[in-house]
C-alpha positions in Angstrom: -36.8 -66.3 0.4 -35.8 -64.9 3.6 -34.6 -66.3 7.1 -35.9 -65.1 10.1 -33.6 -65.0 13.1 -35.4 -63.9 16.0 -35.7 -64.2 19.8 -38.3 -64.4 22.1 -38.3 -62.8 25.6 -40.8 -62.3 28.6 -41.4 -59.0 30.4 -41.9 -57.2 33.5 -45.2 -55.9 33.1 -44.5 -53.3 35.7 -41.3 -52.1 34.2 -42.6 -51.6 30.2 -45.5 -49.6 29.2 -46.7 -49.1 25.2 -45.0 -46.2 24.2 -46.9 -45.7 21.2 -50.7 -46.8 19.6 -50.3 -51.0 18.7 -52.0 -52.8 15.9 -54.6 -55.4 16.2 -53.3 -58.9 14.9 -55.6 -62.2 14.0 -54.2 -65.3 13.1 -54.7 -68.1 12.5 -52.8 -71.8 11.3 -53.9 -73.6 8.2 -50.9 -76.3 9.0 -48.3 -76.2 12.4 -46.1 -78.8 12.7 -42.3 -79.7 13.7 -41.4 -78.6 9.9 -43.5 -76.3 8.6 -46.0 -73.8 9.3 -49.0 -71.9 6.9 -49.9 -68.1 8.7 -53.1 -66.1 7.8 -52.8 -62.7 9.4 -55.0 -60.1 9.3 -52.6 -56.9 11.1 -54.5 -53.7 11.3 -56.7 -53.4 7.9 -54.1 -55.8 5.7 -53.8 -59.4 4.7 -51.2 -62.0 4.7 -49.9 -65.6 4.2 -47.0 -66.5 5.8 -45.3 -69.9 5.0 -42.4 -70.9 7.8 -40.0 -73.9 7.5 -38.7 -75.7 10.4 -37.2 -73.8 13.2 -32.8 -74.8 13.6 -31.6 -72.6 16.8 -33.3 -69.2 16.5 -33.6 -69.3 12.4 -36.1 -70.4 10.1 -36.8 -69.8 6.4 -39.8 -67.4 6.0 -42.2 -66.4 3.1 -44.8 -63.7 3.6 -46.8 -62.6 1.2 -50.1 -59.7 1.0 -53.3 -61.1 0.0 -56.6 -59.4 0.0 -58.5 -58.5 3.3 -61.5 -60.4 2.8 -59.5 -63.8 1.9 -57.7 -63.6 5.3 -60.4 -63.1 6.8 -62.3 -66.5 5.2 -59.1 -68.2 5.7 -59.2 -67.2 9.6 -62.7 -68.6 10.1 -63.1 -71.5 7.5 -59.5 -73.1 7.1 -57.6 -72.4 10.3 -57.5 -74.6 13.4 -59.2 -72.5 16.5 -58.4 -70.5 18.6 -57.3 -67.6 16.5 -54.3 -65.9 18.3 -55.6 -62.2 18.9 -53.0 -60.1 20.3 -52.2 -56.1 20.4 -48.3 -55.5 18.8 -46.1 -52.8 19.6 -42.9 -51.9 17.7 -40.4 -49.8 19.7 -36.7 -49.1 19.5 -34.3 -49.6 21.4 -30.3 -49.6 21.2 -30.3 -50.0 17.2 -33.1 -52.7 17.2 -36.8 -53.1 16.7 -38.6 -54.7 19.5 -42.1 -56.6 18.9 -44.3 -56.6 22.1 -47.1 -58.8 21.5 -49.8 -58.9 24.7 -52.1 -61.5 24.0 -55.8 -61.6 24.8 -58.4 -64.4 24.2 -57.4 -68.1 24.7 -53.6 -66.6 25.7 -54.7 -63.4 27.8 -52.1 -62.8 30.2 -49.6 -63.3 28.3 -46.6 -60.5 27.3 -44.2 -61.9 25.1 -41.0 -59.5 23.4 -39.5 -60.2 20.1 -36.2 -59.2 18.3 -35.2 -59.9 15.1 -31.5 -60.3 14.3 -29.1 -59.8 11.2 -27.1 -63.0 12.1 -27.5 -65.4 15.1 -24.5 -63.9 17.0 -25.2 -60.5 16.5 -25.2 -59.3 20.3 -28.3 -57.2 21.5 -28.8 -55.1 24.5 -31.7 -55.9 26.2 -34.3 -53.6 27.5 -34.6 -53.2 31.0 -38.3 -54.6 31.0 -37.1 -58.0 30.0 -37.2 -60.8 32.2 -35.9 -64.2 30.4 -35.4 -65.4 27.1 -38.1 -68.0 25.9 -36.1 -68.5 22.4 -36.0 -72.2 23.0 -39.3 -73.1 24.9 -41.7 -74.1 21.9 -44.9 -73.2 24.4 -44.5 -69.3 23.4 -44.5 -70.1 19.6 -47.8 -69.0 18.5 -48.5 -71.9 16.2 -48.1 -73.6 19.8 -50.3 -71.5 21.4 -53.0 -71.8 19.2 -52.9 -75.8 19.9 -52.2 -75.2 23.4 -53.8 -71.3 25.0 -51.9 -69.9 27.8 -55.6 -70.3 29.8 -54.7 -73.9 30.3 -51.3 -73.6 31.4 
């Protein structure tokens, strides 16, 4: 079992620009509630299942496992509540980290959100200068949130 540590950030759209190709995500909730929440994923051409406990600070226990491309994708369109969240994902470094850059389309186009994951939930990060606030603690930019709730009606 792992913990994710991880916080969430929004951008300046005129400051960042992809620097490399992103990766097509679909997903979708099968349960997301206060304590727990059941991910399919399809990313690119692969499959997962993610299971997520409740979320203390900016940490949460996390499972992820592969499954086969053709079960995620009947998961995504028989078991999961709608709207799917589609979004592009970048990965880019920066100062010894790995940013996530997911822009959103669909239900949540618009929206720009940055990710970091963290060793330890004081380790100190520098921030890129594209970033405009941290959304760690503002449950509306969770995507199990969003997928109850789109950006669009905001």
């Amino acid at each position: 079992m792992g913990i994710e540590i991880e916080r969430k950030y929004l951008i300046d759209k005129q400051k960042w620009q992809p620097a490399v190709a992103g990766v097509n995500i679909r997903q979708g909730y099968i349960v997301a509630d206060e304590d727990r929440t059941i991910r399919v994923r399809i990313k690119g051409n692969k499959g997962y299942l993610t299971i997520k406990g409740a979320t203390k600070g900016i940490s949460r226990l996390e499972m992820e496992y592969e499954i086969p491309l053709a079960d995620a994708a009947k998961l995504l369109d028989t078991m999961c509540q709608k709207p799917l969240i589609e979004k592009i994902r970048y990965v880019e470094p920066h100062l010894g980290h790995t940013w996530e850059i997911d822009v959103f389309y669909g239900d949540n186009d618009g929206l720009v959100v940055a990710e970091v994951e963290l060793a330890s939930v004081d380790e100190p990060v520098e921030l890129p200068e594209w970033i405009t606030r941290e959304v760690s603690d503002d449950k509306r930019y969770y995507n199990a949130c969003l997928s109850k709730n789109p950006f669009k009606n905001w």
